[in-house]
N, C-alpha and C positions, 0 to 999 in steps of 0.2 A: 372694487368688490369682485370683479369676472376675478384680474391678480390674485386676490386671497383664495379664491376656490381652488382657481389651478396648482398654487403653492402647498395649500393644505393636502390637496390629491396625491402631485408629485413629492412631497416631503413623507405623504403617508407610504406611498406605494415603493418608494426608492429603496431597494437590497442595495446591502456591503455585498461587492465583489468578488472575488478571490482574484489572484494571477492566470490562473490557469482554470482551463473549466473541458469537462467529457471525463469519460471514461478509455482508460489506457489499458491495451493487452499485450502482453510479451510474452513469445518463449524464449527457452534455450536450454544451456547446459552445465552441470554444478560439479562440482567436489566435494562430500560433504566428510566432516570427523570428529568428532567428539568436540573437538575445538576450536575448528576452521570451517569458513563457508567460502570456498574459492570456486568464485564464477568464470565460467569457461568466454568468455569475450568474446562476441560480442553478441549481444541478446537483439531479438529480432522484431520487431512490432507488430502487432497481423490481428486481425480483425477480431470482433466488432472494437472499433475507437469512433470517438465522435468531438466536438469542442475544436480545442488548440488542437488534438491528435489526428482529427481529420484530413485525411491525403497522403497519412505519415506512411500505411501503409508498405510492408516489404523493408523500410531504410532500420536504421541497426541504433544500437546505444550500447555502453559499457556502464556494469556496474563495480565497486570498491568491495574487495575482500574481507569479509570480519572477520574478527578474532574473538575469541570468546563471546560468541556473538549475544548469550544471554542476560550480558551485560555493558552490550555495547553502549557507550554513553550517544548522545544526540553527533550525525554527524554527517557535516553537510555535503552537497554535491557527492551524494550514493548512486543515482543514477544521472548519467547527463546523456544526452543523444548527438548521432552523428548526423539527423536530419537538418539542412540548412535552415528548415523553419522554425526550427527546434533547438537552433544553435544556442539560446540565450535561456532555455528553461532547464532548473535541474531538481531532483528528488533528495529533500533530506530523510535519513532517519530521526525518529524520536526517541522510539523505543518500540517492544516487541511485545505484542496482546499476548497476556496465557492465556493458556486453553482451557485452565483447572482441572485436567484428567490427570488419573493416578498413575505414578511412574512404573514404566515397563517393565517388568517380570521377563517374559517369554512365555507364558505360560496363559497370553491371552487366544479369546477364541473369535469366532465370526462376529463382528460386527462391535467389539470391545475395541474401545480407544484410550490410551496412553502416551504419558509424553518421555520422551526419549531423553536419553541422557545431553546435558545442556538448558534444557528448560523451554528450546524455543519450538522444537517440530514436536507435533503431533503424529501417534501412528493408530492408524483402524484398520483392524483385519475383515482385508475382504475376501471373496469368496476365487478371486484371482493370483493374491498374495498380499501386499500392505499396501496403502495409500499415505503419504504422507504431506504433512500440511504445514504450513507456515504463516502466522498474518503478522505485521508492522503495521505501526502508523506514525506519517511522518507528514509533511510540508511540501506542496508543489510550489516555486517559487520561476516567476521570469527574471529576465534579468536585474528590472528594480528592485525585487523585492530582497529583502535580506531575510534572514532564516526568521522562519517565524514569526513577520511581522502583519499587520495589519491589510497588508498585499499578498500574501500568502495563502495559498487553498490548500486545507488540510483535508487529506486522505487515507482510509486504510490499504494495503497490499496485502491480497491472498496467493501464497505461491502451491500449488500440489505437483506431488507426482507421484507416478504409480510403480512398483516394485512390483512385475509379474511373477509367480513363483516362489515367492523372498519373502521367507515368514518374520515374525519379530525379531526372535530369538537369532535369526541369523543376521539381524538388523545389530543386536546388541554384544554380541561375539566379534563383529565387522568394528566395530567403535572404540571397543577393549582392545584391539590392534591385529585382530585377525586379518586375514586374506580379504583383500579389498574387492567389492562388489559392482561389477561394470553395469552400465546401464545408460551412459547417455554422454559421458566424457570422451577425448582422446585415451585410447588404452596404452599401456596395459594402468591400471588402478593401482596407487600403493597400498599398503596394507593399513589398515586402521582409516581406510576412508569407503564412502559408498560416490560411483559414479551415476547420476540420472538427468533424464531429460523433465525439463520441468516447463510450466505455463504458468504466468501469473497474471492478475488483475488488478487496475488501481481505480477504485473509485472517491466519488469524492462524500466528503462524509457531511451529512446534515448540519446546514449551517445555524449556529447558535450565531444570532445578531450581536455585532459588534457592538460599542460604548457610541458611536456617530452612528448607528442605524436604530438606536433606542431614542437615539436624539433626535432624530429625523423624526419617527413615529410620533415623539412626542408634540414639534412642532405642529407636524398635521393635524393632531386630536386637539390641539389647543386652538388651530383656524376652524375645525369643525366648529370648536361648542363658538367660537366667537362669531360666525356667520350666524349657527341658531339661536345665539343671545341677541342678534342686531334682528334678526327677523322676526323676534318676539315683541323687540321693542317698539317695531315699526309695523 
């Protein structure tokens, strides 16, 4: 009897996992161009992190180049880390959240948000010059896990940065193949690209229970009602 209670407790109380668990902060620095998103290597980890990320502190990781990134298909090991504790865990993409804002004009004003040509950044005019925004969501995987599997902690990625000065319109002249826009890359900038310094964050996204953590729940509710059926009986 003690056995069934504690079984039914632990069966009830037992969460799926993920590989990876906390909250991940990185900056660094980007290339951006109508149709490339080439990151400046190697991006830096820097607080607040917590979970696996804890102690990562200061140490570096590289992330993979897209191309056409609006359409990038699923694709694995996007970010991996140079940290020795870190050696074995890496970042897939999925794919890229819209934003559902209406696409950029030039012609927007304070506090009007727009998505830039590609489909994948967002821009809002602030009272500074634009802010731009980027979110994915993809897969934190350790080394057992394979992409997307049952070991897997799925995450979203919010990258911003901010363009002081640098109104839309000279966001979407810069893309069309204008004079390239420094801000955060080695210079000088080619043309048809913007350089910026960016931060981003990866959290981990609410977990919807697995097909064995439904099982589990179910085990436990089936020892509950059978402890309150035997204690009825008796």
């Amino acid at each position: 009897m003690k056995f069934l209670k504690f079984f039914s407790l632990v069966a009830f109380l037992a969460p799926a996992y993920g590989a990876v668990m906390g909250p991940l902060n990185i900056t660094g620095s980007v290339l951006v161009s109508a149709n490339v998103i080439d990151w400046q290597n190697p991006f830096t980890i820097v607080p607040s992190v917590g979970g696996t990320f804890a102690g990562t502190i200061g140490t570096t990781g590289n992330a993979l180049d897209l191309v056409n990134p609006g359409t990038v298909p699923p694709q694995p090991f996007f970010l991996t880390f140079n940290a020795p504790s870190l050696a074995g865990v890496h970042f897939d993409i999925v794919t890229f959240v819209p934003n559902g804002a209406p696409t950029c004009t030039g012609a927007e004003v304070l506090n009007d948000v727009c998505t830039l040509p590609g489909g994948v950044f967002s821009a809002q005019v602030t009272a500074t010059g634009t802010a731009i925004a980027m979110q994915m969501f993809g897969y934190f995987n350790d080394t057992p896990a394979t992409f997307q599997n049952a070991n897997s902690t799925p995450y979203t990625g919010n990258y911003t940065t901010q363009l002081a000065g640098v109104p839309v319109s000279l966001i979407l002249s810069t893309l069309l193949g204008g004079p390239g826009i420094p801000g955060g890359a080695t210079p000088p900038v080619p043309p048809g690209f913007i350089s910026a310094a960016y931060s981003a964050n990866f959290a981990e996204v609410p977990g919807v229970p697995e097909p064995a953590t439904y099982a589990m729940i179910g085990m436990g509710l089936v020892g509950v009602w059978a402890m309150r059926r035997r204690a009825r009986i008796s």
